[in-house]
N, C-alpha and C positions, 0 to 999 in steps of 0.2 A: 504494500500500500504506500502511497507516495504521500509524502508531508511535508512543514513547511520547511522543515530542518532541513530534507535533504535539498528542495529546490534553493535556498539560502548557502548551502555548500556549493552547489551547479554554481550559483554567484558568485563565490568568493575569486575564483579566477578571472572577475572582472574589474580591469583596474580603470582609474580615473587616468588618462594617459597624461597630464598634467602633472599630479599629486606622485603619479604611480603607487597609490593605495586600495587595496580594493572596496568597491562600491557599499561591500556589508561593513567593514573596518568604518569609512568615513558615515556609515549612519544611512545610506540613501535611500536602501531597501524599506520601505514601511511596511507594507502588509503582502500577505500572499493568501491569499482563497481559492478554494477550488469550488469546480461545478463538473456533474456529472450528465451527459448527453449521450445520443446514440452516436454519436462520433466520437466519443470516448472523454477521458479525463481532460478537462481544461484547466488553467489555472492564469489567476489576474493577477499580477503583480502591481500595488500600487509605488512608484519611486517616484526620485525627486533626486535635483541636481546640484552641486555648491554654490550656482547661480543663474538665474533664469536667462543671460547672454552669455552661457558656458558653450565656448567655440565646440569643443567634443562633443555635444549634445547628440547627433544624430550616431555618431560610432561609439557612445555608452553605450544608448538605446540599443542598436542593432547588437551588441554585445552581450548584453544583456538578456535580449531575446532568445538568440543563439544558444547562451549558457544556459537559461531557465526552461527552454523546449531541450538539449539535452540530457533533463532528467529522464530517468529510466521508469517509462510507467505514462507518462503526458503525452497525450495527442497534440497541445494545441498550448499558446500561451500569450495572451497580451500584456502587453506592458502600457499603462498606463501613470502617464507622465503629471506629476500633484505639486501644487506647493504650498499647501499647508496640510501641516505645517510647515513653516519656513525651516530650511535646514542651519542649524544652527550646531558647527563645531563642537561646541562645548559641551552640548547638551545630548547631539547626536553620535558624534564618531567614541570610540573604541578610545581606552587609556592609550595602545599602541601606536592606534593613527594620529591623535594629539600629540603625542610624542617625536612622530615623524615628521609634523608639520611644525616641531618647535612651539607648542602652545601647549602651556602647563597646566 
């Protein structure tokens, strides 16, 4: 059975080509649901980006895509781009990713 843990693993090898950290570390991932149809298991991922004129925007997204359709078990997967909440560093990213961005 697919869950969100593992589609958030599929993630984690996507990085911010910028930052070079990855999208779960910096916080971007917010939710993941799934729905079940006669074309099998779908799943919505809701993200969000470090700024809403983030030159990378389209090759996260399609990254992202990529990573989260090859979960083992998903037919199908949209990425749906949110910003609110606002991404916020401090509140959102990983002790590690703070770290790597130099922000304490």
């Amino acid at each position: 059975m697919v869950d969100e843990a593992m589609v958030r693993s599929a993630l984690e090898s996507v990085l911010d080509p910028e930052l070079d950290i990855s999208i779960i570390d910096l916080g971007l991932v917010y939710e993941v649901r799934f729905s079940d149809s006669d074309a099998g298991l779908h799943a919505e991922v809701d993200m969000t980006l470090t700024s809403p004129g983030c030159p990378a925007a389209a090759e996260i997204m399609a990254a992202a895509h990529r990573a989260a359709l090859s979960t083992e078990g998903l037919n199908s997967v949209h990425i749906n781009l949110v910003w609110t909440p606002r991404w916020d560093p401090k509140t959102h990213a990983s002790e590690d990713a703070l770290m790597e961005m130099g922000i304490w």
